[in-house]
VOPAGU-2260 file (C-alpha; in pm, 1 decimal, decimal comma):
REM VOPAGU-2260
SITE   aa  ch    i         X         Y         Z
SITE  UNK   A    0   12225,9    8016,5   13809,3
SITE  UNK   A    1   12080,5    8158,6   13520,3
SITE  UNK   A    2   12302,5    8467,9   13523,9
SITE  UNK   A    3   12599,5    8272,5   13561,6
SITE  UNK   A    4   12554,3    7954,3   13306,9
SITE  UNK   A    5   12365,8    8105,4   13054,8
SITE  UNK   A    6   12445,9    8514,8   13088,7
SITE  UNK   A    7   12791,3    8522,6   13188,1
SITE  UNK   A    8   12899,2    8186,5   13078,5
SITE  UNK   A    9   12805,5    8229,4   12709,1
SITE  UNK   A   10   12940,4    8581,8   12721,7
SITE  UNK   A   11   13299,0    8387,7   12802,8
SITE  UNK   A   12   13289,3    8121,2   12622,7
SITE  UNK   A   13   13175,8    8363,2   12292,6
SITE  UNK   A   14   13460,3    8657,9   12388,5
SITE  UNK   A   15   13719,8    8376,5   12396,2
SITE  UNK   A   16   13621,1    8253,9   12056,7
SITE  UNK   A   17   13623,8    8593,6   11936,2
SITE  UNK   A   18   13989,8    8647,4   12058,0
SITE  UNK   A   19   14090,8    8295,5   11906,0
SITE  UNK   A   20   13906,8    8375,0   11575,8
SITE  UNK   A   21   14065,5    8769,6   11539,0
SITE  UNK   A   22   14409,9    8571,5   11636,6
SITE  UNK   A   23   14406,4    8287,4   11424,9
SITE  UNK   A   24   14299,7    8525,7   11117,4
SITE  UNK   A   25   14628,0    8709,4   11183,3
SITE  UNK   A   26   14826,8    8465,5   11199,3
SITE  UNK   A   27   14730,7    8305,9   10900,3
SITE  UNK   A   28   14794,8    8628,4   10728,1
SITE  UNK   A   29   15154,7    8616,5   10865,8
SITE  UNK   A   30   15210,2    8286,2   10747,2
SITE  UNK   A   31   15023,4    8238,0   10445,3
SITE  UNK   A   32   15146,9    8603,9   10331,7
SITE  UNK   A   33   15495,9    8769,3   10254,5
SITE  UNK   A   34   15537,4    9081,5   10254,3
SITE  UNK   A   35   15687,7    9423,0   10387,8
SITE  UNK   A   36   15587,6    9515,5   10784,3
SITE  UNK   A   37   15389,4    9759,1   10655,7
SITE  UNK   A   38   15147,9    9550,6   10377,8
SITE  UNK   A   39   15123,1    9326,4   10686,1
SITE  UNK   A   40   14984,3    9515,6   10925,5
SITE  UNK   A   41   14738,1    9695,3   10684,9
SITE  UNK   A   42   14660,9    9352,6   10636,4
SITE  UNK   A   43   14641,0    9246,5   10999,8
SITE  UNK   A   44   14438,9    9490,1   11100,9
SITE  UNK   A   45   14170,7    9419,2   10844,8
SITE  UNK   A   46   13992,4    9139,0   11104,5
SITE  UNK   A   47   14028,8    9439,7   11335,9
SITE  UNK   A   48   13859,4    9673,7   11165,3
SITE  UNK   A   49   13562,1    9460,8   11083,4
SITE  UNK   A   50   13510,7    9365,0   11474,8
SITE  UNK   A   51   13503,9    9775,2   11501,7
SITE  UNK   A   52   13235,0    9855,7   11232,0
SITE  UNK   A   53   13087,7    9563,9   11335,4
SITE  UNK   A   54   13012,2    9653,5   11704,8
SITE  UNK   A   55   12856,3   10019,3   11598,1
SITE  UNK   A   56   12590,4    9792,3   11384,6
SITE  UNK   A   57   12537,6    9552,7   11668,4
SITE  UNK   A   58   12417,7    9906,6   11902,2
SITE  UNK   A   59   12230,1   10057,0   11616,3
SITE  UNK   A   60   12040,0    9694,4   11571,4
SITE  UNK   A   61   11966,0    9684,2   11937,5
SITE  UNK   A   62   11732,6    9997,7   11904,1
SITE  UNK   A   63   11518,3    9856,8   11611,7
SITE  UNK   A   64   11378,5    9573,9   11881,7
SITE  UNK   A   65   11048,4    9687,4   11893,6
SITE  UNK   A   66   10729,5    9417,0   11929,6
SITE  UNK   A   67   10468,2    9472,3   11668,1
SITE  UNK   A   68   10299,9    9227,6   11557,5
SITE  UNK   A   69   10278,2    9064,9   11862,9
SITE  UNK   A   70   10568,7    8765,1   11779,5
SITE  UNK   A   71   10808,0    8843,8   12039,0
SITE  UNK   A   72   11083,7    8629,4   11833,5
SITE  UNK   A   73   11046,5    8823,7   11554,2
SITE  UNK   A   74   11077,0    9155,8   11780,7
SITE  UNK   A   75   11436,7    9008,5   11841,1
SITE  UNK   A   76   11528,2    8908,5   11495,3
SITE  UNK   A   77   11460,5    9274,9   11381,8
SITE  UNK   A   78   11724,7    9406,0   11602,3
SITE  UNK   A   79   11957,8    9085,6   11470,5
SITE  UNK   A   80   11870,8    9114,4   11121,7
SITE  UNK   A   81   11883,2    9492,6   11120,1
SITE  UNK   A   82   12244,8    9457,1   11206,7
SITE  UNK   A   83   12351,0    9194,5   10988,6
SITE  UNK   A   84   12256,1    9433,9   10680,3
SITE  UNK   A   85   12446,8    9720,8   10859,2
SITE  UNK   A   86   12722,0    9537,2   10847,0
SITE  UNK   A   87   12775,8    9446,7   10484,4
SITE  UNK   A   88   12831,5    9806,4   10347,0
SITE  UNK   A   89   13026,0    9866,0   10709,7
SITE  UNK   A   90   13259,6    9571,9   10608,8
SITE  UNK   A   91   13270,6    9678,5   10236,2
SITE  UNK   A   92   13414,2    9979,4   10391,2
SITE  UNK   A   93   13632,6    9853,9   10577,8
SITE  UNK   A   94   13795,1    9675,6   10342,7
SITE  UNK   A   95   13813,2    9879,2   10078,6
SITE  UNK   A   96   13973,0   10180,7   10334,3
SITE  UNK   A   97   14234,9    9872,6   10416,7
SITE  UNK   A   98   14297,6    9710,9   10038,3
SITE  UNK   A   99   14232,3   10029,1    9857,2
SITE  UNK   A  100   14184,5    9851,0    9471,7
SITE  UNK   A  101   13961,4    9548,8    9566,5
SITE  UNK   A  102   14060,2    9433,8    9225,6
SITE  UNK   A  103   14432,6    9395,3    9287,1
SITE  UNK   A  104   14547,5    9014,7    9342,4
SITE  UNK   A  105   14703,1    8909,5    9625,5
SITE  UNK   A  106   14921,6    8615,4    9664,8
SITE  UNK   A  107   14873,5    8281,7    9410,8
SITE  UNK   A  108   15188,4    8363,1    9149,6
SITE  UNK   A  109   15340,1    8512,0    9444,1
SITE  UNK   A  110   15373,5    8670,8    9763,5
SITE  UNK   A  111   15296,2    9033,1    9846,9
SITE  UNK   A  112   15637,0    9215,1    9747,1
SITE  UNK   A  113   15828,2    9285,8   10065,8
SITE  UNK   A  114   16053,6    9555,5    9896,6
SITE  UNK   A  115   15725,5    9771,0    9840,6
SITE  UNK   A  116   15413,4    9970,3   10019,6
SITE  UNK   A  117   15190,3    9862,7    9792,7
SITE  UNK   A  118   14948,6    9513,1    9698,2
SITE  UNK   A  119   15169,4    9449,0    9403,9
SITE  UNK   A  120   15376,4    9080,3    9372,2
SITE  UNK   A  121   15655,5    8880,6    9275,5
SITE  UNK   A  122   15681,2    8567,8    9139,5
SITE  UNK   A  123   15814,8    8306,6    9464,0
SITE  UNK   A  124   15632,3    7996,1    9535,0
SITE  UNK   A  125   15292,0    8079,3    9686,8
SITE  UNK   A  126   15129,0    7899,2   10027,2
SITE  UNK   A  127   14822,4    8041,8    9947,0
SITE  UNK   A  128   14602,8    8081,6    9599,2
SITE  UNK   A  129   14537,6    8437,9    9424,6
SITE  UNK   A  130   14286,3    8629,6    9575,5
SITE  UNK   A  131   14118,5    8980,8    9588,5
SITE  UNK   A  132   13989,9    9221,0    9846,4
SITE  UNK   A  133   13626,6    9168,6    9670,3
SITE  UNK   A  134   13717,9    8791,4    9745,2
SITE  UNK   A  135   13776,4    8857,5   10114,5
SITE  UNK   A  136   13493,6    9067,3   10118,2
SITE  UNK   A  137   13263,1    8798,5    9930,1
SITE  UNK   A  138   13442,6    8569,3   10215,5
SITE  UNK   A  139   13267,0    8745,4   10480,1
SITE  UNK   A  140   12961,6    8777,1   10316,5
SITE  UNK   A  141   12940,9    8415,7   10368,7
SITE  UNK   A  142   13013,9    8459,1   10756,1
SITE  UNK   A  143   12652,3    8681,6   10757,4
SITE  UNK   A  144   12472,3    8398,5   10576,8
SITE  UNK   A  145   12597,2    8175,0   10784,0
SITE  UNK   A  146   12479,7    8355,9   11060,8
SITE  UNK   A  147   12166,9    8391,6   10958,2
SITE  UNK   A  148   12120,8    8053,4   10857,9
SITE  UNK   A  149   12224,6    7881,7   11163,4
SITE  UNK   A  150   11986,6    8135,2   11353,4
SITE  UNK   A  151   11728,9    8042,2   11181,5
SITE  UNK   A  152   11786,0    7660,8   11204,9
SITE  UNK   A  153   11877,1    7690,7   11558,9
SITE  UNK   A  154   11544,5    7869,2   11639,3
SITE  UNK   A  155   11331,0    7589,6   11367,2
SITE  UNK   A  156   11427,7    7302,2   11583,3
SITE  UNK   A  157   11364,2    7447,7   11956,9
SITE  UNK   A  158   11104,0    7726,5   11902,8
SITE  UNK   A  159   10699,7    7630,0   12002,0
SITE  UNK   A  160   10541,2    7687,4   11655,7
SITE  UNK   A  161   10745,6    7458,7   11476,3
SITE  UNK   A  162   10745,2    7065,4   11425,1
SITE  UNK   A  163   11015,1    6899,7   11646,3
SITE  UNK   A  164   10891,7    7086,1   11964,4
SITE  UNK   A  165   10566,8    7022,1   11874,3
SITE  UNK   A  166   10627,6    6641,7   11818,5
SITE  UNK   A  167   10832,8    6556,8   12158,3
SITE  UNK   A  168   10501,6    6723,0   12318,5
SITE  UNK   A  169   10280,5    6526,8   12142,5
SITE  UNK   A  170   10505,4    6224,0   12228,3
SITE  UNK   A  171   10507,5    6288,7   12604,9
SITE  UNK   A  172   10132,1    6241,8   12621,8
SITE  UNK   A  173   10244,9    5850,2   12570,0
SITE  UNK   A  174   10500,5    5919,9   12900,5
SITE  UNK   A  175   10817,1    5942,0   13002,0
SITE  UNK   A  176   10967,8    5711,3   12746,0
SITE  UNK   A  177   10876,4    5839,9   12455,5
SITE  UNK   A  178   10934,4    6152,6   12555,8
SITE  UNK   A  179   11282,0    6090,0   12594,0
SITE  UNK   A  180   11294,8    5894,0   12249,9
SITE  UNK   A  181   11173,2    6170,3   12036,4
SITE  UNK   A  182   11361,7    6396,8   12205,3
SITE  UNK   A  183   11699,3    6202,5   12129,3
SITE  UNK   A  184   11544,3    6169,8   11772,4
SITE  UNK   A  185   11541,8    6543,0   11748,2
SITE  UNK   A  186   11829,4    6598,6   11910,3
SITE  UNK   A  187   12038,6    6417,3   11593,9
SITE  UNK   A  188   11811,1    6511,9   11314,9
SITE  UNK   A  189   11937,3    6890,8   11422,8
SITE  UNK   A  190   12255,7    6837,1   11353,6
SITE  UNK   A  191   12180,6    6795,6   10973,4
SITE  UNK   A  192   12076,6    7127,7   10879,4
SITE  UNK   A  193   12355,8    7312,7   11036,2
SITE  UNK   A  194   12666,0    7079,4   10950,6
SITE  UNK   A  195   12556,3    7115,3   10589,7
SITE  UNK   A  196   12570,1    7543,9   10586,3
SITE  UNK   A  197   12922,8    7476,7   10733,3
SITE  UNK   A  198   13033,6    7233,7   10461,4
SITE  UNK   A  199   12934,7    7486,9   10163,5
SITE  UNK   A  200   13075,5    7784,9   10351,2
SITE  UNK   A  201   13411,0    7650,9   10358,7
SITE  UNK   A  202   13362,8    7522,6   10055,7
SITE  UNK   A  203   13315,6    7881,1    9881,1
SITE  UNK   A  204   13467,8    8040,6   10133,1
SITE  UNK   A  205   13789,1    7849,7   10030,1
SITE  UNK   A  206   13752,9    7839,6    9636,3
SITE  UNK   A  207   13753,6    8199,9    9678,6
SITE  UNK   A  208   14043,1    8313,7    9968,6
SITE  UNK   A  209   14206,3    7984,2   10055,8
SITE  UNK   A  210   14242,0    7886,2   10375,5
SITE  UNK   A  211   14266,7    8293,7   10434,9
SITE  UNK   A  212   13855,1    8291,1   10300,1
SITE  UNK   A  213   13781,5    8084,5   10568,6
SITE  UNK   A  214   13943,4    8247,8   10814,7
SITE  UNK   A  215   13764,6    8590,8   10746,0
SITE  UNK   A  216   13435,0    8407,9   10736,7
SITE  UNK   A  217   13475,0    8319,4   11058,3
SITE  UNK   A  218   13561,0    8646,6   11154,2
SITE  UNK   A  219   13284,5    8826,5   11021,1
SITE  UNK   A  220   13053,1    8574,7   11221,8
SITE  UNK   A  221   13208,0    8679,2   11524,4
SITE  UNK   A  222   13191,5    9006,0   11462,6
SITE  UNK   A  223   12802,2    8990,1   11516,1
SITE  UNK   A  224   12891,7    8844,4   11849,3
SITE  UNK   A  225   12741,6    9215,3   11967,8
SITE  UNK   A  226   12404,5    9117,4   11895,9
SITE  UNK   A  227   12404,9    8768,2   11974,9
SITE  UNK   A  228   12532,6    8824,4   12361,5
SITE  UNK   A  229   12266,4    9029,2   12345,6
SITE  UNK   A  230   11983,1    8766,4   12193,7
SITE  UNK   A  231   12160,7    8546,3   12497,2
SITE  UNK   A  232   12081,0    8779,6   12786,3
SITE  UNK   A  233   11690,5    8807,3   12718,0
SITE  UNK   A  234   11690,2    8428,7   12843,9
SITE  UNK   A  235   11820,5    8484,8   13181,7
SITE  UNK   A  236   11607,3    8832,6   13228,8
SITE  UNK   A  237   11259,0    8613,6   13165,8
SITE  UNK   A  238   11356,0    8294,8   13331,2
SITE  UNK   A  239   11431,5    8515,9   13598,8
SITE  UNK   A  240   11080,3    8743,6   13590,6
SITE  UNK   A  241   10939,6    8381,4   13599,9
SITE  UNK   A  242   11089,6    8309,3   13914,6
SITE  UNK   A  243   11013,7    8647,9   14083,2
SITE  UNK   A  244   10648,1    8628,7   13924,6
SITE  UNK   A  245   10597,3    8259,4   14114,6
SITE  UNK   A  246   10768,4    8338,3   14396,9
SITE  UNK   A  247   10577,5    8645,3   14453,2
SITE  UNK   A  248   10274,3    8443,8   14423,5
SITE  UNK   A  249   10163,8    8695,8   14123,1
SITE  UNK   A  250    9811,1    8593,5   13906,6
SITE  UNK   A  251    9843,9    8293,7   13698,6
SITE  UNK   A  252    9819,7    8567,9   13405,0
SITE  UNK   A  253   10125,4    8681,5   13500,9
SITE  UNK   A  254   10316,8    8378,5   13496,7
SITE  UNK   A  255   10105,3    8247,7   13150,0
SITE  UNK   A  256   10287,7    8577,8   12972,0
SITE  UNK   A  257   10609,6    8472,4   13163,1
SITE  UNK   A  258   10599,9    8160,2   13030,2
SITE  UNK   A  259   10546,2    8261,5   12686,3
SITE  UNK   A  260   10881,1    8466,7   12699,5
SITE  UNK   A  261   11062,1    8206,3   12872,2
SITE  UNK   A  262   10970,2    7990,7   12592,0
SITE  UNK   A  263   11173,2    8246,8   12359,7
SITE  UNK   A  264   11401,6    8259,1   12592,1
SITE  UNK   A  265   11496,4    7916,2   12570,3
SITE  UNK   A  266   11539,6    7935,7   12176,8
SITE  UNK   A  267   11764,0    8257,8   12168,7
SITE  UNK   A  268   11995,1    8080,8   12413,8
SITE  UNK   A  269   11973,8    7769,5   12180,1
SITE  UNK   A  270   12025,1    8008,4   11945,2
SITE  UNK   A  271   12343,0    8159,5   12112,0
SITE  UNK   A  272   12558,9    7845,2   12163,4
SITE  UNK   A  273   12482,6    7719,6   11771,3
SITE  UNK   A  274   12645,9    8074,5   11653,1
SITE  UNK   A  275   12949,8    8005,9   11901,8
SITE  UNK   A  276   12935,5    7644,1   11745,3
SITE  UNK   A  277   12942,0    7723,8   11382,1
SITE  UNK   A  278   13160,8    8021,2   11428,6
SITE  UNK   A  279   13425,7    7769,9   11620,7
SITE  UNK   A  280   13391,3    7504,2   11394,5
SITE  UNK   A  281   13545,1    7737,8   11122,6
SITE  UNK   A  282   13810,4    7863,0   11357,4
SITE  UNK   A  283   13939,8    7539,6   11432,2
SITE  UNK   A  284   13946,5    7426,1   11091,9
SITE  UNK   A  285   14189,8    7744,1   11034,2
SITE  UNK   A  286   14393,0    7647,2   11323,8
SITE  UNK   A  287   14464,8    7326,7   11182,3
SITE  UNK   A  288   14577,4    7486,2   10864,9
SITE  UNK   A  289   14826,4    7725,4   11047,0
SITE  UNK   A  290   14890,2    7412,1   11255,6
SITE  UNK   A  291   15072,9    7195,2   10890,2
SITE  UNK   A  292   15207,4    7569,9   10803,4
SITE  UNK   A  293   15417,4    7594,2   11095,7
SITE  UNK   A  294   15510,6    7182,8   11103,7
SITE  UNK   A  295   15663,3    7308,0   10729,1
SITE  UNK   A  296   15815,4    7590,7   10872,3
SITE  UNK   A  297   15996,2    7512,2   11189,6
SITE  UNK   A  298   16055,9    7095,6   11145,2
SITE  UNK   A  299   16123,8    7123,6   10771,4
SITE  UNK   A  300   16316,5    6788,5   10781,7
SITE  UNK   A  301   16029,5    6603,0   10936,8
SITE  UNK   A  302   15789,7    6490,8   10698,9
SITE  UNK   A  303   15409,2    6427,8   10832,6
SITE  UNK   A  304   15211,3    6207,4   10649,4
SITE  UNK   A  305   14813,5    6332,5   10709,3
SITE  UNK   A  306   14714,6    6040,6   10422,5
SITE  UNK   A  307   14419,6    5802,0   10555,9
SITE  UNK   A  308   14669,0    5556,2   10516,7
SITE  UNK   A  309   14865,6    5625,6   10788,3
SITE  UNK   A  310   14744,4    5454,2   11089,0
SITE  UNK   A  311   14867,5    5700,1   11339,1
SITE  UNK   A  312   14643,9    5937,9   11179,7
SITE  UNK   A  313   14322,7    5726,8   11211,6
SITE  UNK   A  314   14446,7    5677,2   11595,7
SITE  UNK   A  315   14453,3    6048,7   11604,1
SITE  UNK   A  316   14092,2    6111,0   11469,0
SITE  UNK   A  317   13924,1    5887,5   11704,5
SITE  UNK   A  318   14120,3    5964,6   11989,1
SITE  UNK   A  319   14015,9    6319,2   11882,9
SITE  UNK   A  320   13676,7    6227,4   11824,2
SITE  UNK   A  321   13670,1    6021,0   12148,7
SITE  UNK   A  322   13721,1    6411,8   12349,6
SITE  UNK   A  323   13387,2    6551,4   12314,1
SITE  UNK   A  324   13241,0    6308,2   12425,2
SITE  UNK   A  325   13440,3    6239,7   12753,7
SITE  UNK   A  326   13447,9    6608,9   12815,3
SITE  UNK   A  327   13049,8    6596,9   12770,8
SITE  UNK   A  328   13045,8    6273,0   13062,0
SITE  UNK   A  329   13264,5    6474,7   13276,8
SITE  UNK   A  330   13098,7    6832,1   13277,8
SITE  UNK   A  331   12797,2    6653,0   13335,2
SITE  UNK   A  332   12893,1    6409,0   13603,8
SITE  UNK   A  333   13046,2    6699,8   13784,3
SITE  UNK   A  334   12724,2    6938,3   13753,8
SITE  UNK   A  335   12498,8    6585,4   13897,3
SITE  UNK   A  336   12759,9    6622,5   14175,0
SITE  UNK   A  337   12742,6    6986,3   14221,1
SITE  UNK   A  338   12359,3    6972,4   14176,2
SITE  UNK   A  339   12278,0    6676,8   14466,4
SITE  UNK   A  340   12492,8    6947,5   14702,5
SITE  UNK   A  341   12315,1    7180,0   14658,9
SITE  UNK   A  342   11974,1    6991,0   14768,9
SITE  UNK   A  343   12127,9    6871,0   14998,5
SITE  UNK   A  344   12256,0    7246,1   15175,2
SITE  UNK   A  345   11861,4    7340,3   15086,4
SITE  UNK   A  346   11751,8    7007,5   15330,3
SITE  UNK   A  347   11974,3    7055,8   15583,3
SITE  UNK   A  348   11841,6    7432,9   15579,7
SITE  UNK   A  349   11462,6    7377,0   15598,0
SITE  UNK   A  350   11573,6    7069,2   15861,9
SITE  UNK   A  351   11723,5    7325,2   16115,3
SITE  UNK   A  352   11542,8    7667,2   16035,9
SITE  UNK   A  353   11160,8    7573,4   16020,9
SITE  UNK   A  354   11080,6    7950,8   16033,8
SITE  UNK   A  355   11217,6    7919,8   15626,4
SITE  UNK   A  356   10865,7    7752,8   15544,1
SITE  UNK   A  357   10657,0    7974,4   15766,9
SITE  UNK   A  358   10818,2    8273,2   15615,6
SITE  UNK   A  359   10919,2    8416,0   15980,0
SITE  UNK   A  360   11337,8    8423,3   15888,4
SITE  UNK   A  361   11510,5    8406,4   15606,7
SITE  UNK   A  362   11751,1    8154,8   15393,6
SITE  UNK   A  363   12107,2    8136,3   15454,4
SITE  UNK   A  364   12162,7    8218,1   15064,7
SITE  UNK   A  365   12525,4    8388,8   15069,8
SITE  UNK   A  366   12577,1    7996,1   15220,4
SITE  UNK   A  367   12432,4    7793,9   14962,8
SITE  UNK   A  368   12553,9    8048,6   14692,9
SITE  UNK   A  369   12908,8    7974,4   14861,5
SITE  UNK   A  370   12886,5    7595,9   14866,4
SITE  UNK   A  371   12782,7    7615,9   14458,8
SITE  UNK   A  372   13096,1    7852,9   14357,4
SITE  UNK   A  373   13312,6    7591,2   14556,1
SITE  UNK   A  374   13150,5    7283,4   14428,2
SITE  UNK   A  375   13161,4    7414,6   14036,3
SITE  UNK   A  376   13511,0    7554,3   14077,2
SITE  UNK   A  377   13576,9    7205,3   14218,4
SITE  UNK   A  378   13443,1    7013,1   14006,8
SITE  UNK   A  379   13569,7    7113,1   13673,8
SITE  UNK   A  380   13917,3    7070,3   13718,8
SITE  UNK   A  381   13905,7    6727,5   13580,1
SITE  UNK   A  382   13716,6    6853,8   13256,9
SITE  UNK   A  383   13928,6    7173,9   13217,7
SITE  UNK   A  384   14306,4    6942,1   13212,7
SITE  UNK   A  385   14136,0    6713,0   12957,2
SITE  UNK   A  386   14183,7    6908,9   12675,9
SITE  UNK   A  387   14515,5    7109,0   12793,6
SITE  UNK   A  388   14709,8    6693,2   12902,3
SITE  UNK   A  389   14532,3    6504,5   12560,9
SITE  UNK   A  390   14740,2    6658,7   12297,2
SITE  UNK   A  391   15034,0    6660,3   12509,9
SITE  UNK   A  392   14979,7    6291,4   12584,9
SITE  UNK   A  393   14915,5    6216,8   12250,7
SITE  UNK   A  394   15200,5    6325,4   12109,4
SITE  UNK   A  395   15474,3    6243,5   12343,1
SITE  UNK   A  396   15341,3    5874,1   12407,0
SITE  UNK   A  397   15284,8    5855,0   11963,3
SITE  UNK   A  398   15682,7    6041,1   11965,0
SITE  UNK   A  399   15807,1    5734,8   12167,6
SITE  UNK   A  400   15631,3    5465,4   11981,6
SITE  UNK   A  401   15667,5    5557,9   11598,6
SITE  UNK   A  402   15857,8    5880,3   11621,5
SITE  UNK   A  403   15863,1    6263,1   11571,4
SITE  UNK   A  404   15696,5    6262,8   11225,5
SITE  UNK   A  405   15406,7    6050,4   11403,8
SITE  UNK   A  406   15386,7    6211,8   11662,7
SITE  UNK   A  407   15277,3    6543,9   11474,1
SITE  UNK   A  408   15047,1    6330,3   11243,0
SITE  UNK   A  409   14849,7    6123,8   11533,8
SITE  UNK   A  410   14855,3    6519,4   11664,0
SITE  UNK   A  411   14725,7    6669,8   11390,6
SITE  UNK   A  412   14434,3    6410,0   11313,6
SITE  UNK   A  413   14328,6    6451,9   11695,4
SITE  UNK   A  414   14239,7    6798,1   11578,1
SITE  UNK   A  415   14079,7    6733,5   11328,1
SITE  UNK   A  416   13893,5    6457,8   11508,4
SITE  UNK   A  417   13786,8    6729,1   11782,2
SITE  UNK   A  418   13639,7    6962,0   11548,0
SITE  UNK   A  419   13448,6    6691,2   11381,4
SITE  UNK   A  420   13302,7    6514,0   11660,6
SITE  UNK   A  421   13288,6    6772,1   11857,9
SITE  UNK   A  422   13059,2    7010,1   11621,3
SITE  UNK   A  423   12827,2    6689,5   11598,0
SITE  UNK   A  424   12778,5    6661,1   11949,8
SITE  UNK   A  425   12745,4    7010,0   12056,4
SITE  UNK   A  426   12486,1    7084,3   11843,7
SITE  UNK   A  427   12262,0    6753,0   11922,6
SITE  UNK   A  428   12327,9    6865,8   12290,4
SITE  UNK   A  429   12251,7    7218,6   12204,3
SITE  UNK   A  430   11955,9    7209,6   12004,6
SITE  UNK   A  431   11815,4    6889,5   12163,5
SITE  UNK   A  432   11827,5    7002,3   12517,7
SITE  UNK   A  433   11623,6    7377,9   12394,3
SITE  UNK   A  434   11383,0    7148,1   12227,0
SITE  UNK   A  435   11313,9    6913,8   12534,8
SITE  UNK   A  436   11254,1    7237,6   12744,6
SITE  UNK   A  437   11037,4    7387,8   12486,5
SITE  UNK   A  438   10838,7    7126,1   12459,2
């Protein structure tokens, strides 16, 4: 289970935002950008090229965790951090072997001039304000920080040594109640912290590239995704020495230095799902900007109104916002299901093999492992067409109602309204549910 949710899972769900953010970067360069095939795919490769460097950081950082003072956290953050500062000369590289002058504008007065091989431009009417390579570059720059930030956040609120774990222990001496009560407490205050690094990143990130900025912030988050996947697999490798070392019925030294790592373990997967947060948060917000680019550019006699005054675009944000949280109820219903199967296979086992507890024959696991793959397969087929039917529904049932130009607005807003409520309640569930195990 742990390989699966937490090892292979994350590795997944973080390679498919990767893809998504490397794509979405493109494409806004396509759209936001005129200019000759060539320019373009200098251009294009750009997110490319920093995923590249990026990786050959990632394996030098991986050698540089070494435990020395005895904080086994820190051990791990020496590898990530050691990376990180690889990678700003390796993306200053990068970009300057893509842009050559870092100083020359591109787009704002105009596009990129498709007659010519080089970053010069014409006047035309511009989707996009003026930027620079050194703006991209100072763009991506703020990807690292954000990194770092939400790392360090992430591992605050779910680590031992630090407050909120600290205070739903102190809370379960009182019982169960409280326990749970400071542990929802926690759970929202974390999403403070983290929201607010997202709202200045885009806020700089866009004063200085557009919507183009945000786009290769986002990219150079992802391109630490090296690292991270790595920060993510030390939690299944201890929770699973834990299991060996009390299953093996090893000294209770053993399973006191288990625990300890476990502990850390629990925090770098915390860890791991805030950076896949953060670094979707800012993908989707570029989505939705190639999203209007291409209503303008294919349905250029439909005019969407996005204005809060439009009600079909406040019935698209809370239908949006409404998504994470069914999505949340479903996943977890179906695991509850999954979960009571599975105890009930182990029953039924110990029932009709007694031998199981006097350790004469063995479990039927290949059975049990069988009935789990079925059962989660299964299961998530409800939660998996939820976000593939919503937007169609949306906007064929707004379409019939109000019409076309409605239909894309009510659309629209339910994006927005995802990425919204959905960062909110990801990282309360994320951060929240490290802390609780923590403590």
């Amino acid at each position: 289970g742990d390989n699966v949710g937490d090892c292979a899972g994350m590795a997944a769900d973080l390679f498919e935002t990767y893809v998504v953010t490397l794509g979405v970067t493109m494409i806004s360069i396509a759209l936001l950008i005129q200019a000759s095939g060539a320019e373009l795919m200098r251009l294009m490769t750009l997110p490319l090229l920093v995923g590249g460097v990026c990786i050959v950081t990632s394996i030098i950082g991986t050698y540089m965790v070494r435990l020395g003072s005895g904080s086994i956290m820190g051990a791990l953050y020496k590898g990530f951090f050691t990376s990180t500062i690889l990678s700003i000369p390796a993306i200053y590289l990068a970009t300057k072997y893509v842009l050559g002058d870092l100083n020359r504008v591109i787009g704002g007065a105009g596009f990129l001039d498709p007659t010519t091989d080089d970053l010069t431009t014409q006047a035309a009417p511009s989707l996009t304000q003026s930027f620079t390579g050194m703006d991209l570059f100072w763009s991506m720059m703020i990807g690292l920080v954000v990194t770092g930030l939400i790392v360090w956040i992430t591992e605050y609120y779910t680590g031992t040594n630090h407050r909120p774990v600290q205070s739903i222990a102190k809370a379960s001496e009182t019982g169960h109640g409280t326990n749970v009560i400071q542990g929802l407490a926690i759970s929202l205050e974390s999403t403070a912290l983290p929201t607010l690094v997202i709202v200045v990143a885009v806020i700089v990130a866009y004063q200085l590239a557009g919507i183009i900025g945000i786009a290769f912030a986002a990219t150079a988050m992802l391109a630490q995704a090296g690292m991270v996947v790595a920060l993510d697999a030390y939690g299944p490798v201890t929770d699973n020495a834990g299991g060996i070392a009390e299953m093996a019925g090893l000294p209770d030294d053993v399973r006191q230095r288990t625990d300890a790592l476990d502990a850390v373990g629990n925090t770098t997967k915390a860890v791991t799902k805030g950076y896949a947060i953060g670094s979707a948060g800012l993908a989707a917000l570029v989505l939705f900007g190639a999203y209007t680019t291409d209503l303008a550019t294919y349905f250029p006699d439909v005019t969407v109104d996005f204005s809060l005054s439009n009600p079909y675009v406040i019935v698209g944000l809370l239908l949006g916002a409404l998504l994470p949280y069914l999505f949340g109820a479903f996943g977890m219903t179906a695991v509850g299901r999954a979960a009571g199967a599975v105890v009930e296979e182990v029953r039924e086992q110990f029932r009709n093999n007694p031998g199981i507890m006097l350790g004469t024959s063995r479990p039927d696991y290949a059975r049990t492992v069988d009935l789990v793959t079925k059962a989660a397969i299964r299961e998530m087929i409800v939660p998996s067409l939820l976000p593939v039917l919503s937007p169609l529904a949306v906007y064929f049932i707004i379409t019939a109602v109000a019409g076309q130009a409605a239909g894309f607005a009510s659309l629209g807003a339910m994006l927005l309204g995802v990425i919204v409520s959905g960062l909110f309640v990801a990282i309360s569930m994320t951060s929240g549910g490290g802390a609780w195990d923590n403590a």
